[in-house]
C-alpha positions in Angstrom: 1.8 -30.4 -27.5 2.0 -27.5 -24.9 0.0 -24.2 -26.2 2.6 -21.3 -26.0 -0.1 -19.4 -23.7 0.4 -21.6 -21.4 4.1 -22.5 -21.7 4.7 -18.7 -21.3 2.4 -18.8 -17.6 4.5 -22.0 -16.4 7.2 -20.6 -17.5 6.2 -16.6 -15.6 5.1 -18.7 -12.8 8.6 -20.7 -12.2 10.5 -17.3 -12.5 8.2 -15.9 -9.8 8.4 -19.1 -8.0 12.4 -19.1 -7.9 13.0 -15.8 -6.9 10.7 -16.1 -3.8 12.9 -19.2 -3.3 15.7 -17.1 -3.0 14.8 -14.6 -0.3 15.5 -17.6 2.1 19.0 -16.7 2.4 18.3 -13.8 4.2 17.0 -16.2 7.3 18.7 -19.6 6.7 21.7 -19.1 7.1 21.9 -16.9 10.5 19.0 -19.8 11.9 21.1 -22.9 11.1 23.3 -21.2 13.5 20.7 -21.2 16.5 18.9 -24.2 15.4 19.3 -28.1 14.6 19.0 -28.4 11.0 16.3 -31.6 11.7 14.7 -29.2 14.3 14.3 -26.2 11.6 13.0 -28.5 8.7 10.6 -30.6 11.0 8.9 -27.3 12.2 8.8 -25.7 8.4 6.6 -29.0 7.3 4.7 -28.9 10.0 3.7 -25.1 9.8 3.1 -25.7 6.0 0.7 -29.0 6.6 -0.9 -26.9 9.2 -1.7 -24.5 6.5 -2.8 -27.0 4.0 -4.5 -29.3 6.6 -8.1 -28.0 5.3 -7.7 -28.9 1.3 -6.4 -32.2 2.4 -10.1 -32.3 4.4 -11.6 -31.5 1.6 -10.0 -34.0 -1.1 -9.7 -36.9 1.2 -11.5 -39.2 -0.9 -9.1 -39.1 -3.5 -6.9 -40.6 -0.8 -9.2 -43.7 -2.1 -7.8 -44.1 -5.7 -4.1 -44.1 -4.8 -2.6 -46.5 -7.0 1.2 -48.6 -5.2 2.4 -46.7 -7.4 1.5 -43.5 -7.0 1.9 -43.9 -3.9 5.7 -44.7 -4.0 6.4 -41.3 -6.2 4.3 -39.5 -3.4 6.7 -41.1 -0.7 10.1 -39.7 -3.4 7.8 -36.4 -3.4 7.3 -36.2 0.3 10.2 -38.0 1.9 13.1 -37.1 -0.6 11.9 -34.4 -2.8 10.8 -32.1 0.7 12.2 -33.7 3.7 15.8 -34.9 2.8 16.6 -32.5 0.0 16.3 -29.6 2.5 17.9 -31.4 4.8 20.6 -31.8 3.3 20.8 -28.6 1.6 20.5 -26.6 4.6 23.0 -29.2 6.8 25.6 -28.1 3.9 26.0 -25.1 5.2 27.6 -26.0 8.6 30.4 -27.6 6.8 30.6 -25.2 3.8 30.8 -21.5 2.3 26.4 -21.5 1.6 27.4 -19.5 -2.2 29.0 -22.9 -3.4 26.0 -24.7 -1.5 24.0 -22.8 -4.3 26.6 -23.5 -6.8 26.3 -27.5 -6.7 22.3 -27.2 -7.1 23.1 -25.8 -11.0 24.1 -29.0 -11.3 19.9 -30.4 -10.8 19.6 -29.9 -14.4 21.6 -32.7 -15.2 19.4 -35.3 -13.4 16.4 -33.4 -14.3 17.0 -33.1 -17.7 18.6 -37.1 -17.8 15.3 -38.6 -15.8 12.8 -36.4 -18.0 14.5 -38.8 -21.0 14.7 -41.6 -20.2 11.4 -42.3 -18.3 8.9 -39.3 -19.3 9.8 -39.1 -23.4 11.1 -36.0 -23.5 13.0 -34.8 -26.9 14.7 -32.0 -28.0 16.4 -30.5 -30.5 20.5 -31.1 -29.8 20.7 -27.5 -29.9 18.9 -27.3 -26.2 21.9 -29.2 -24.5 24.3 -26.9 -26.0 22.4 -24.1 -24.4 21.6 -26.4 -21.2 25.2 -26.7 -20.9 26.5 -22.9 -21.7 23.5 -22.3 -18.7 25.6 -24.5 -16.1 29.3 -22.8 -17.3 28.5 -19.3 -17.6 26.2 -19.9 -13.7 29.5 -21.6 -12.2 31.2 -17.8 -13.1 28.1 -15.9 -11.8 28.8 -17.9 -8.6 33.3 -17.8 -8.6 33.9 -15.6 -11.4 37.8 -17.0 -11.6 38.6 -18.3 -8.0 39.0 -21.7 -6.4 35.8 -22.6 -4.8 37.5 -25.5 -3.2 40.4 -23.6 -1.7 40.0 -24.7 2.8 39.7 -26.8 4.9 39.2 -30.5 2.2 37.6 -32.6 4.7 34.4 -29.7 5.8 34.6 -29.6 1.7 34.3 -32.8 0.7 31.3 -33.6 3.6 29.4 -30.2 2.4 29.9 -31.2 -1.3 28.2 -34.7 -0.2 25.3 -33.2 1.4 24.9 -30.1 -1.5 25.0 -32.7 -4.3 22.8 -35.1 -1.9 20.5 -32.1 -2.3 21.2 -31.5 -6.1 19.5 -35.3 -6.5 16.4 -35.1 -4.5 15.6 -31.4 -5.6 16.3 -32.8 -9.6 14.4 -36.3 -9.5 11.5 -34.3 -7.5 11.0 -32.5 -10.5 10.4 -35.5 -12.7 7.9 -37.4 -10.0 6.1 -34.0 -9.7 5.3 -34.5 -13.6 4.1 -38.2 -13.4 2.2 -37.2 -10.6 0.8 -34.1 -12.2 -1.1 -36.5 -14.8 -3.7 -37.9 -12.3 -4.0 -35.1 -9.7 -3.9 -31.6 -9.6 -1.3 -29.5 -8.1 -2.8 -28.5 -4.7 -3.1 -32.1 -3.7 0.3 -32.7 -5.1 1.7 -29.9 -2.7 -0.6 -30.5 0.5 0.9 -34.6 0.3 4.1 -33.2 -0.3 4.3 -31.9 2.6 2.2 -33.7 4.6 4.6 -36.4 3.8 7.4 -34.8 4.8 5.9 -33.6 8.3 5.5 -37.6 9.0 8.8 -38.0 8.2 10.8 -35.2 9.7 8.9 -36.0 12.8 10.5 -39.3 13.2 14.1 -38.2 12.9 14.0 -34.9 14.9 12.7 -37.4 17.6 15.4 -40.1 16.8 18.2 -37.6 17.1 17.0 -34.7 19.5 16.3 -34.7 23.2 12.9 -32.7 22.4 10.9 -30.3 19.2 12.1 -26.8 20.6 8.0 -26.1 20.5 9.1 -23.2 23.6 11.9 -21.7 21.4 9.9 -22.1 17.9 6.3 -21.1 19.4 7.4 -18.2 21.4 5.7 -14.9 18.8 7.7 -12.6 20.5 11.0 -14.6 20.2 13.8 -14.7 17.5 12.7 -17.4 15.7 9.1 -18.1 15.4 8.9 -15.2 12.2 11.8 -16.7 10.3 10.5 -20.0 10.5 7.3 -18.8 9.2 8.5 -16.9 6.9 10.4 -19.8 5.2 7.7 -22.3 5.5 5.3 -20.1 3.8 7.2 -17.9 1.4 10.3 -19.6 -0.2 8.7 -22.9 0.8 5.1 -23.4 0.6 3.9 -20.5 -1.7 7.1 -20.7 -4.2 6.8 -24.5 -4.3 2.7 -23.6 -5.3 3.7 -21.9 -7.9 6.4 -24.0 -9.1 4.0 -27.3 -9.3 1.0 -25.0 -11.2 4.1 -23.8 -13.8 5.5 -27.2 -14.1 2.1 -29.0 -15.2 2.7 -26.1 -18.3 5.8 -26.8 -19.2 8.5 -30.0 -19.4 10.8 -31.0 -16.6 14.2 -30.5 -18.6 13.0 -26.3 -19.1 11.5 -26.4 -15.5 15.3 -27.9 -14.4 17.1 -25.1 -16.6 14.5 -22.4 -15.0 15.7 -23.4 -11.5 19.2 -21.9 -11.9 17.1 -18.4 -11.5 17.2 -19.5 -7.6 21.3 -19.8 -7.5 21.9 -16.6 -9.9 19.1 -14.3 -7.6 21.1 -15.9 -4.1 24.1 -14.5 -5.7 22.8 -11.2 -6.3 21.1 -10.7 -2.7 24.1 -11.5 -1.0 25.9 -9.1 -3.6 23.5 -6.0 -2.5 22.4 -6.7 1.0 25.5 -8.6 2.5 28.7 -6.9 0.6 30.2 -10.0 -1.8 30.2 -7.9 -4.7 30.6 -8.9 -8.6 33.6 -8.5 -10.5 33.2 -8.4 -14.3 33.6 -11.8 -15.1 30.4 -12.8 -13.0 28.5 -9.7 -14.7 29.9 -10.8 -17.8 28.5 -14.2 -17.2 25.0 -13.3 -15.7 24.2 -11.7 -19.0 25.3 -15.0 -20.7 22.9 -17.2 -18.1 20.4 -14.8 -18.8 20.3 -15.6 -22.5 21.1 -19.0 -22.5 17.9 -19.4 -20.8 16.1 -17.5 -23.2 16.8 -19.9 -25.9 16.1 -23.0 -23.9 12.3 -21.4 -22.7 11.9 -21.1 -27.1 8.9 -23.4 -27.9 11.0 -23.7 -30.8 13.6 -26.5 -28.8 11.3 -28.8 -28.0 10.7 -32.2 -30.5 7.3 -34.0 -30.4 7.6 -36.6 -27.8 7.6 -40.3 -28.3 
């Protein structure tokens, strides 16, 4: 059983964690524009293992008591959890509008909340779904209010929507092998391998499908890219994804899958303040309904002894 002192930290630090995610659309969106999406993600691992390159140093012998099968969730960590569910979520955005990008990852809770389950024992009391679902509703309103999101051009829509909920599946089952993994080894290695992983395998397919890494472009201080980069490898990625491992070893993966919609709800706002899409009342109206619903699903009080 989770003490509620700790329950109430994870639960601080995946709030914290989320709204640094957030701040990302201030830069991703304008760099997609100037950049290859494999180029962009390839150069985020690699400043972020650059960073974390000493505490892997430091903990290599644990290297030495890698089970096969820790070693597979490390690769869905590393290759699918980092590499491809970025990719994909940030490829979304050439083909879609990025606010219902951000819509379809409400949707992680669903395959959060189904893989926490069915393989890590997770209970609770039928009252959390009801909440869980009023969570997903009321955020689809935050995001629409009472418009057609699908309105356009079908065919951009239908190979953004493959991509967003491409992302909605690596981003949700990441959470559950971050919890298995979280029993053996503590969260720095966790995050270091996560995106040391990632580096390996972005690597390989900016190479396969580039004529070169950009290093002039990307390297360049003075130029136009090298502090957005930076800024989202460290920030919304490595820091907020710190945070969000040391808050999920505190709480389970179905409340750290709920917590996540704080990341779509605080996109919404920051393009509502700082890029002019305002809120009608409907999406205020709902906000304040997301806001609650999450309340009641954070209650120690939801949760049933596991089996």
């Amino acid at each position: 059983m989770i003490k509620p002192t700790n329950f109430w930290l994870g639960v601080v630090l995946m709030v914290i964690c989320h709204l640094l995610r957030s701040t990302d659309v201030f830069f991703r969106v304008g760099v997609v524009k100037e950049v290859p999406v494999t180029i962009l993600i390839m150069w985020e691992h690699l400043f972020n293992t650059a960073a974390l390159a000493p505490l892997l140093l430091k903990n290599w012998r644990v290297y030495t008591r890698i089970s096969a099968r820790d070693l597979l969730l490390f690769l869905l960590v590393g290759w699918g959890a980092s590499a491809l569910g970025i990719l994909c979520f940030t490829q979304a955005f050439h083909y879609i509008n990025p606010a219902l990008v951000i819509l379809l990852q409400k949707l992680q809770p669903l395959v959060t909340i189904s893989l926490g389950v069915a393989l890590l024992g997770e209970r609770f009391k039928p009252v959390f779904f009801v909440w869980a679902g009023t969570a997903v509703v009321s955020s689809y309103f935050v995001s629409f209010s009472l418009t057609n999101p699908f309105s356009g051009e079908w065919s951009k829509v239908g190979i953004g929507t493959c991509f967003a909920l491409g992302a909605v599946f690596f981003w949700g089952s990441g959470t559950v092998w971050g919890k298995f993994l979280l029993r053996s080894y503590d969260q720095i290695f966790i995050l270091a391998n996560r995106f040391l992983l990632g580096s390996f395998f972005t690597v390989l397919l900016a190479w396969s499908v580039n004529s070169d890494f950009w290093a002039g472009a990307i390297l360049a201080p003075n130029g136009p890219l090298f502090w957005k980069i930076l800024y989202m490898a460290l920030v919304p990625g490595l820091l907020a994804t710190g945070l969000f491992y040391f808050g999920l070893s505190n709480v389970e993966a179905s409340i750290a899958s709920i917590l996540e919609l704080i990341f779509p709800l605080s996109s919404v706002l920051i393009m509502w303040k700082f890029f002019g899409q305002t809120l009608d009342r409907v999406q205020i109206g709902a906000a304040f309904i997301l806001f609650y619903s999450m309340s009641r699903i954070t209650s120690p009080s939801m949760k049933q002894n596991s089996r």
